[in-house]
C-alpha positions in Angstrom: 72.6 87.6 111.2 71.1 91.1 112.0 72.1 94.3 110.1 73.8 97.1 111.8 71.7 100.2 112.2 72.1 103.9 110.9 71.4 104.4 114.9 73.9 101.6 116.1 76.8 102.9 114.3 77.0 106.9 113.9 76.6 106.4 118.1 79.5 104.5 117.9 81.4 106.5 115.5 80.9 109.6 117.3 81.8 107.7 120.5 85.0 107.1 118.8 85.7 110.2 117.6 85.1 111.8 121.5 87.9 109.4 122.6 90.6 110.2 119.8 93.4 112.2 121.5 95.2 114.0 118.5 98.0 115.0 119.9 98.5 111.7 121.0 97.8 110.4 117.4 100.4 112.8 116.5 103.4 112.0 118.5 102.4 108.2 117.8 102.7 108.9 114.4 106.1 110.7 114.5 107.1 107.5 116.7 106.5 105.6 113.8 108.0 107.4 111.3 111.0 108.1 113.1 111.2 104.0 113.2 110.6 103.6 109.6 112.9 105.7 108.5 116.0 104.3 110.4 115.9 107.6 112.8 114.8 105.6 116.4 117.2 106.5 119.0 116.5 103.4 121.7 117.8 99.7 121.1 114.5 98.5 120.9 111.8 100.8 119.5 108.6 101.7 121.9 105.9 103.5 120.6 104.4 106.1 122.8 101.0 104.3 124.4 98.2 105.6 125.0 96.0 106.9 128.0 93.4 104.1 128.3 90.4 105.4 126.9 87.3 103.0 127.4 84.0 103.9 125.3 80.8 105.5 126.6 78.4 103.4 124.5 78.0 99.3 124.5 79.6 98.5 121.1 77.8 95.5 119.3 80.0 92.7 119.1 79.5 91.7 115.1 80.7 88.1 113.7 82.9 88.3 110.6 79.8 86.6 108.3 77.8 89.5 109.4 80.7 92.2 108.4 80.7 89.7 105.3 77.1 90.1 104.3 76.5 93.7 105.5 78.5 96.6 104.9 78.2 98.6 107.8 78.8 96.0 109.8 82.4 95.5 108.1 82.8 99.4 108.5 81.7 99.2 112.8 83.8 95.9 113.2 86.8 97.4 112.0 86.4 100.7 113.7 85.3 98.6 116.9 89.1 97.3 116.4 90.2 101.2 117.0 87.9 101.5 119.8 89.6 98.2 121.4 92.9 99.9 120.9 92.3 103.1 122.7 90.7 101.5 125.2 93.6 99.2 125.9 96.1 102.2 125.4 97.5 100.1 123.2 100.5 102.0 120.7 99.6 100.5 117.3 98.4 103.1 114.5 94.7 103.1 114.1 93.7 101.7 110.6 90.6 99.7 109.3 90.6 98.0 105.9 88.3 96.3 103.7 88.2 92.9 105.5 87.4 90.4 103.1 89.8 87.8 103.4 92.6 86.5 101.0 89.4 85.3 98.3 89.3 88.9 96.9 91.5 88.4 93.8 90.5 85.0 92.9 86.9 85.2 93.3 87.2 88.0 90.2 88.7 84.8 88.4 85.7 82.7 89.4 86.9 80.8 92.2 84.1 80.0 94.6 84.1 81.3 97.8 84.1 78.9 101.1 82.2 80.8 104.1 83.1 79.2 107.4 80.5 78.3 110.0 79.1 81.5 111.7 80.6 79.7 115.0 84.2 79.6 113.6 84.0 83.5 113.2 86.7 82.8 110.7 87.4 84.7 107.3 86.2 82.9 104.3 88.5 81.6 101.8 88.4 80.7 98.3 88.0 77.1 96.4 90.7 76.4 93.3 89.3 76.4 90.1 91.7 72.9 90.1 92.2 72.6 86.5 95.1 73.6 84.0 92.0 73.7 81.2 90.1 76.5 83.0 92.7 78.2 83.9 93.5 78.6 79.9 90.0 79.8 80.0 90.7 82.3 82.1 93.8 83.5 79.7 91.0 84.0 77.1 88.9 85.6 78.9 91.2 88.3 79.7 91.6 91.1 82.4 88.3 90.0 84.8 85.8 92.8 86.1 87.6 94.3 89.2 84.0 95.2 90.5 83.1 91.3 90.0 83.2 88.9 92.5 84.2 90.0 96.2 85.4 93.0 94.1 81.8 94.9 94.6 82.0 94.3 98.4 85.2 95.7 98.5 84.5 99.1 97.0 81.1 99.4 98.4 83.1 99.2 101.9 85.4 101.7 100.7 83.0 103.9 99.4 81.3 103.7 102.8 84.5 103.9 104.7 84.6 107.3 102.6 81.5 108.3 103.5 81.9 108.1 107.6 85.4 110.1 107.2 83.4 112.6 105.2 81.0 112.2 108.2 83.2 112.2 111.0 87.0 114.3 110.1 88.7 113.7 112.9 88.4 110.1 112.2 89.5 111.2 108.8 92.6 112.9 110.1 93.4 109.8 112.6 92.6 106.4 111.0 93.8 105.4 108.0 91.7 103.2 105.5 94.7 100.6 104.7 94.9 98.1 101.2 92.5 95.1 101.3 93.9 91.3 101.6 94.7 90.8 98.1 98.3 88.9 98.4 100.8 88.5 95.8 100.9 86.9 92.2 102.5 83.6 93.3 100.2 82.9 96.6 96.7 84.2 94.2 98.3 82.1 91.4 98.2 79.0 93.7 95.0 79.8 95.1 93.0 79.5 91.8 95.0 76.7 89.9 95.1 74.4 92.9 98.4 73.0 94.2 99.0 71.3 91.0 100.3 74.6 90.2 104.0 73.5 91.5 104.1 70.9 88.5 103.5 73.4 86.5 106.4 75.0 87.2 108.1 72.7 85.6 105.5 71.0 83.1 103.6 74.3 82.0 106.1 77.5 82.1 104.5 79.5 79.8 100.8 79.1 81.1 102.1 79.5 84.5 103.7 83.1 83.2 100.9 84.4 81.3 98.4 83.7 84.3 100.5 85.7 86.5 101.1 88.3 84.0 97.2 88.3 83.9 97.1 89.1 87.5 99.5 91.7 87.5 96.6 93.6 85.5 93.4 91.9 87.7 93.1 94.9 90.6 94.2 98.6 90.1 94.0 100.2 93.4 91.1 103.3 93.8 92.1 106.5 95.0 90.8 108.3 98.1 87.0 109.1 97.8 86.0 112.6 98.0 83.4 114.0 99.8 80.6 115.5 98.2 81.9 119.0 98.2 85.2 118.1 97.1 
């Protein structure tokens, strides 16, 4: 797996940037909003495609346990996803997140993490801690690190997705930095006690409450990060 370089990607960002219509971005926007809240005119709603706007430079194509293991590869393979979009003209919003995988929350309780054969090019996932004894454990333990686990590769990403718009503002102004895969209580609940978590709904009630009540507390979501003059 080869790193991306400083080179590699700020050609491609700028790249990007170049090809970014904003008043397209706009009215694709407004589209959108106008659907969400209830205001879209047509039976079906169409938002406005783009003009088809291939890139200038060869963008690498980067395998998800590259992304995984390097952070700017994570931020160039989800802005590549942008670049695929206006090239197609496609008519979804640009966005990029924090692409992890559905192991974010429960590797900050300990659960190992499962990478997938670089062939697969397949998110990892997480293995189940598979006990109802270390699950107590993790009730004593209480609220776990929210920079531990695949938590520090998550905010290191975001930080660095903050330093590109900082970088690059009209990537800022058009692509949105979107929340990272961290699921719900039930489906993380599940995913680090192991499937005999459905006994204990029945058999172990109150464990089963206080170790989602722990994860109501496990990740508070971080604000937007400034740029250095900010």
């Amino acid at each position: 797996m080869t790193e991306v370089s400083s080179r590699t990607l700020n050609a491609c960002l700028k790249d990007l940037a170049e090809r970014i219509d904003e008043d397209a971005e706009q009215a694709n926007l407004a589209a959108w909003l106008a659907f969400l809240d209830d205001r879209c005119a047509d039976d079906v709603f169409e938002p406005p495609p783009r003009v088809p706007a291939p890139p200038k430079v060869a963008w690498p194509a980067i395998a998800i346990n590259t992304a995984y293991d390097d952070c700017d590869a994570m931020v160039l393979s989800q802005f590549a996803t942008c670049s695929a979009l206006l090239a197609d003209g496609g008519s979804r919003r640009l966005c990029v997140r924090c692409n992890y995988g559905t192991g974010i929350l429960p590797s900050l309780f300990g659960c190992e993490m499962f990478l997938m054969p670089p062939e697969t090019n397949t998110l990892p996932t997480a293995r189940p801690l598979g006990s109802k004894d270390k699950v107590a454990a993790l009730l004593d333990a209480g609220v776990p690190d929210i920079r531990g686990g695949l938590g520090r590769k998550v905010f290191a990403a975001a930080e660095r997705f903050g330093e590109v718009f900082c970088a690059y503002p009209k990537l800022a102004r058009n692509i949105v930095l979107y929340h990272p895969d961290t699921q719900g209580p039930i489906d993380i609940a599940e995913v680090v006690w192991g499937s005999d978590i459905f006994y204990a709904f029945y058999e172990d009630a109150p464990l089963l409450r206080d170790l989602l009540d722990l994860h109501r507390f496990a990740f508070i979501g971080k604000g937007g990060i400034p740029c250095d003059d900010e």
